[in-house]
DOKOL-82245 format. One record per atom (N, C-alpha, C): y, z, x; residue in one letter. Coordinates in nm, 2 decimals, padded with zeros to 4 digits. Example, Ala and Ser with C-alpha at 12.3 -4.5 7.8 and 13.67 -1.06 7.14 Angstrom:
residues 2
atom y:-00.57&z:00.78&x:01.32&r:A
atom y:-00.45&z:00.78&x:01.23&r:A
atom y:-00.33&z:00.78&x:01.32&r:A
atom y:-00.22&z:00.71&x:01.28&r:S
atom y:-00.11&z:00.71&x:01.37&r:S
atom y:00.00&z:00.79&x:01.29&r:S
end
This chain:
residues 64
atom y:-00.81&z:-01.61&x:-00.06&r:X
atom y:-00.87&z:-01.49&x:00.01&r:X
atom y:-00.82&z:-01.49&x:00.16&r:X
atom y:-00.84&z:-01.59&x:00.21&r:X
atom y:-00.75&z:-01.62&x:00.35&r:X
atom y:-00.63&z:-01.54&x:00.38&r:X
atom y:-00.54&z:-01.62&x:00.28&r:X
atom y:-00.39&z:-01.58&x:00.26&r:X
atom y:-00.41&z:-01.43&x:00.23&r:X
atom y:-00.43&z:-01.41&x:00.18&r:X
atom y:-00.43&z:-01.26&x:00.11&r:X
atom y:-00.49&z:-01.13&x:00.28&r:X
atom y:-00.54&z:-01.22&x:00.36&r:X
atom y:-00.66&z:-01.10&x:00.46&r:X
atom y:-00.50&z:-01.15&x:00.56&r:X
atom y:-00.49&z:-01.27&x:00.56&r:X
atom y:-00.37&z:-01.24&x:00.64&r:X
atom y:-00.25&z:-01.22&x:00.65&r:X
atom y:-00.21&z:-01.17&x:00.53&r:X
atom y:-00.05&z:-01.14&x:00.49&r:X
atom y:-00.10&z:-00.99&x:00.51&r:X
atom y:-00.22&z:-00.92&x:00.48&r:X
atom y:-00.22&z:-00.77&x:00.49&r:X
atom y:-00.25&z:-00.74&x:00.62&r:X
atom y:-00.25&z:-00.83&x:00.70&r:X
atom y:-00.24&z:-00.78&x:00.88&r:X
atom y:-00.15&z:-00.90&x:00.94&r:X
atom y:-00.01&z:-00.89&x:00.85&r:X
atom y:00.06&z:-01.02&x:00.97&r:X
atom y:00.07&z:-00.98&x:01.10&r:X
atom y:00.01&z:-00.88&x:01.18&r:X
atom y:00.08&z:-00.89&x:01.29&r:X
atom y:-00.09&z:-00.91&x:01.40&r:X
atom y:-00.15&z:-00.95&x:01.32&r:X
atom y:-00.29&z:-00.95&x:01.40&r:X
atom y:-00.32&z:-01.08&x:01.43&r:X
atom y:-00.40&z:-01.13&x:01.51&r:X
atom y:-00.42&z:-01.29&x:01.46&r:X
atom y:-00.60&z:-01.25&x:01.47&r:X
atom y:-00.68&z:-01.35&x:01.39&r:X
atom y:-00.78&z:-01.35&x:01.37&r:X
atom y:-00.85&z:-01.50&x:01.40&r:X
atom y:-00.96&z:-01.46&x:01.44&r:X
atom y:-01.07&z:-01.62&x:01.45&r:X
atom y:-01.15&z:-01.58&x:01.29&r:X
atom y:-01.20&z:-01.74&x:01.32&r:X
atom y:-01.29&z:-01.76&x:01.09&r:X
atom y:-01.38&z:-01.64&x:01.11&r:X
atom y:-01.47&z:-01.61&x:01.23&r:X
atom y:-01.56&z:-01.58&x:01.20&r:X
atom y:-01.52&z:-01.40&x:01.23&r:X
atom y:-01.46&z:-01.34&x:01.22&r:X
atom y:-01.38&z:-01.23&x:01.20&r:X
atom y:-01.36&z:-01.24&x:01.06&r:X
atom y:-01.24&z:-01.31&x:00.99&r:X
atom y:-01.23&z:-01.30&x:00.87&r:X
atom y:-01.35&z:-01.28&x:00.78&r:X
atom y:-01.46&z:-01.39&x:00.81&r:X
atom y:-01.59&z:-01.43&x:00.74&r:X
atom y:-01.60&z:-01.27&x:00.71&r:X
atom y:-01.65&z:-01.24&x:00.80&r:X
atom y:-01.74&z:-01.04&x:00.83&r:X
atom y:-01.68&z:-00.95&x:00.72&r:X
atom y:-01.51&z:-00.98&x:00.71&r:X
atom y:-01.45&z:-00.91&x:00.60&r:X
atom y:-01.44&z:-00.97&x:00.49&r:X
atom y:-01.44&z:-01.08&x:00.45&r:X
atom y:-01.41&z:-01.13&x:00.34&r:X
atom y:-01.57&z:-01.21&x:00.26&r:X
atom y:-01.69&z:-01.20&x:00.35&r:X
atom y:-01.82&z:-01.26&x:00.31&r:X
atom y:-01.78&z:-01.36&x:00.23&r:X
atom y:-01.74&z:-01.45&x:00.32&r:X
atom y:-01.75&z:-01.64&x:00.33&r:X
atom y:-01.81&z:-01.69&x:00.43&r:X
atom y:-01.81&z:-01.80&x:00.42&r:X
atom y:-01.90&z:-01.91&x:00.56&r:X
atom y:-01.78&z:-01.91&x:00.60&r:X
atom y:-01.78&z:-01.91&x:00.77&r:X
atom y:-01.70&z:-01.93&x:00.86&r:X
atom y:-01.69&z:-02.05&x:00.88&r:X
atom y:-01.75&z:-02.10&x:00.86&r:X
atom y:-01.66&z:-02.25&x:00.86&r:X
atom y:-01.61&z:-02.34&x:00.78&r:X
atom y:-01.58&z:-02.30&x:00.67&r:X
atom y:-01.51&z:-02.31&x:00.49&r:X
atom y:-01.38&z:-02.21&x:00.56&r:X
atom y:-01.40&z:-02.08&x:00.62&r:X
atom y:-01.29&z:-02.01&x:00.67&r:X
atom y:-01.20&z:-02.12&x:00.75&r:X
atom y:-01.28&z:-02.16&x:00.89&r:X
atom y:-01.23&z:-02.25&x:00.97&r:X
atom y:-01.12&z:-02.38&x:00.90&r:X
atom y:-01.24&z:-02.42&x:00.78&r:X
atom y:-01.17&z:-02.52&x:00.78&r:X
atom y:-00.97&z:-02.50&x:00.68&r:X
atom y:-01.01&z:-02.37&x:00.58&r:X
atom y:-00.87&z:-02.32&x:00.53&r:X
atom y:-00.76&z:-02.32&x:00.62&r:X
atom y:-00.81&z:-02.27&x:00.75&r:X
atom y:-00.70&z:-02.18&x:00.86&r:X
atom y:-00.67&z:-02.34&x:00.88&r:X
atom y:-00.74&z:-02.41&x:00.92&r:X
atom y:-00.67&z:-02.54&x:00.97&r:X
atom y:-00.56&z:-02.61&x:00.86&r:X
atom y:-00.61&z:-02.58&x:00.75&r:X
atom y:-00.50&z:-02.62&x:00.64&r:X
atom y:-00.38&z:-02.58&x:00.63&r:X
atom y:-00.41&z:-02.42&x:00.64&r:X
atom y:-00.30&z:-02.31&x:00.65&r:X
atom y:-00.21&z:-02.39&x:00.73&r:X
atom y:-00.22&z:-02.38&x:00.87&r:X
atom y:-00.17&z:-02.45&x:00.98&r:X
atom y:-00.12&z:-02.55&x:00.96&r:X
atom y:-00.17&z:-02.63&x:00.90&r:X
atom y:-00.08&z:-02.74&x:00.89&r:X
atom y:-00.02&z:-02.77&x:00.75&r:X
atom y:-00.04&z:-02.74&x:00.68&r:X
atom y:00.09&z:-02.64&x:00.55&r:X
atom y:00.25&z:-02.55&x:00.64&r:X
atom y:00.22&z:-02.49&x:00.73&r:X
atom y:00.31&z:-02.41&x:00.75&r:X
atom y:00.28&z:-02.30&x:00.72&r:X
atom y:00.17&z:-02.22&x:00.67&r:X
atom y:00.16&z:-02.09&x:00.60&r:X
atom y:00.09&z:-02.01&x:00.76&r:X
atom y:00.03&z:-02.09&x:00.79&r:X
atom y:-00.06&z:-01.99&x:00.92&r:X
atom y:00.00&z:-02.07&x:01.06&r:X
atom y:-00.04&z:-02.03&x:01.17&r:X
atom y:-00.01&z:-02.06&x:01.26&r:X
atom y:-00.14&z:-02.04&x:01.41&r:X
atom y:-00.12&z:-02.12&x:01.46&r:X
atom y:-00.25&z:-02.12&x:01.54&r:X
atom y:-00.23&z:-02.02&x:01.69&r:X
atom y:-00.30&z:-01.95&x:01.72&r:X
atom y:-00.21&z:-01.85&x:01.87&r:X
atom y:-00.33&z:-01.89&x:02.00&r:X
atom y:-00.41&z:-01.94&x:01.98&r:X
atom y:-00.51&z:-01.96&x:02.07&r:X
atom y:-00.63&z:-02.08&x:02.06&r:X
atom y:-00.63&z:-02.11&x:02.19&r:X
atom y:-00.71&z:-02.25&x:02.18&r:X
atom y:-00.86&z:-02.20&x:02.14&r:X
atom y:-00.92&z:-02.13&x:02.26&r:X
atom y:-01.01&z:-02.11&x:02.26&r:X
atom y:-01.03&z:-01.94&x:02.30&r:X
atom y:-01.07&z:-01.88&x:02.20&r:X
atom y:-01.14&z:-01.93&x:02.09&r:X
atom y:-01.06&z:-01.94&x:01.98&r:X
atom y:-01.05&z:-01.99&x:01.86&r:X
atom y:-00.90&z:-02.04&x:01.78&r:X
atom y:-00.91&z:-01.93&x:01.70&r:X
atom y:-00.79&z:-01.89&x:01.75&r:X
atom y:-00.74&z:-01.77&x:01.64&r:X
atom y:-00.62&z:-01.84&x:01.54&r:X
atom y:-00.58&z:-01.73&x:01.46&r:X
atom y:-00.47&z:-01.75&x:01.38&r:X
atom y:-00.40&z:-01.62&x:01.31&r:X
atom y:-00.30&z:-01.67&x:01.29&r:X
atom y:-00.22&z:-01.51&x:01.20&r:X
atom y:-00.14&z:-01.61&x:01.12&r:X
atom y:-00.08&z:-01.55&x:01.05&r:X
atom y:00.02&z:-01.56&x:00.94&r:X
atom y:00.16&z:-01.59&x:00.98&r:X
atom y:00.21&z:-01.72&x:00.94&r:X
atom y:00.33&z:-01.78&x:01.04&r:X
atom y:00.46&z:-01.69&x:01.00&r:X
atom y:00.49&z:-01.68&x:01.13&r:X
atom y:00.64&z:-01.63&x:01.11&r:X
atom y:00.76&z:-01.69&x:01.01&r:X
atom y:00.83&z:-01.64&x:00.96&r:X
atom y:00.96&z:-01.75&x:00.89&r:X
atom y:01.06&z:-01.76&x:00.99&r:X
atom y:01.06&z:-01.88&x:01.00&r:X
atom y:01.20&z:-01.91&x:01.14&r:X
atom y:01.30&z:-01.82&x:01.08&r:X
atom y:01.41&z:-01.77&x:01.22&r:X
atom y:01.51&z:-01.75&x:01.24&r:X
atom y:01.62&z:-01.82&x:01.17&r:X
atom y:01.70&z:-01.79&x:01.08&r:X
atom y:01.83&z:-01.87&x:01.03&r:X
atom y:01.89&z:-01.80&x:01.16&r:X
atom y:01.98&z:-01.93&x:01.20&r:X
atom y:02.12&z:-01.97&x:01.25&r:X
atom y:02.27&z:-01.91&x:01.17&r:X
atom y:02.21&z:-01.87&x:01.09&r:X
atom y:02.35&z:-01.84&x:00.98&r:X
atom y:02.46&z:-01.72&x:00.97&r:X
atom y:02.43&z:-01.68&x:01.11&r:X
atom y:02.48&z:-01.51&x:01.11&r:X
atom y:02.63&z:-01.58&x:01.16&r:X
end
């Protein structure tokens, strides 16, 4: 459900407790995904405090 709220706004970044409000989950089951995300590669972190997140970019290929 994470994945899903943030592939349909990759250009937004969100904190848990934003997602929570739309997706009615505990924000901190939220929190704890996005941290996963993050460190999977799938999400990416934009802010310390308060910790937000968006949906990671796919690097640049070199290949042109």
């Amino acid at each position: 459900m994470v994945i899903d709220h943030l592939t349909a706004h990759p250009d937004e970044a969100f904190t848990a407790t934003r997602i929570s409000r739309v997706i009615a989950k505990s924000s901190g089951a939220i929190a704890n995904a996005l941290a996963t995300l993050a460190r999977q590669g799938i999400a990416e972190q934009v802010t310390e405090r308060p910790r937000t997140y968006r949906l990671a970019t796919a690097p640049v290929s070199s290949d042109a």
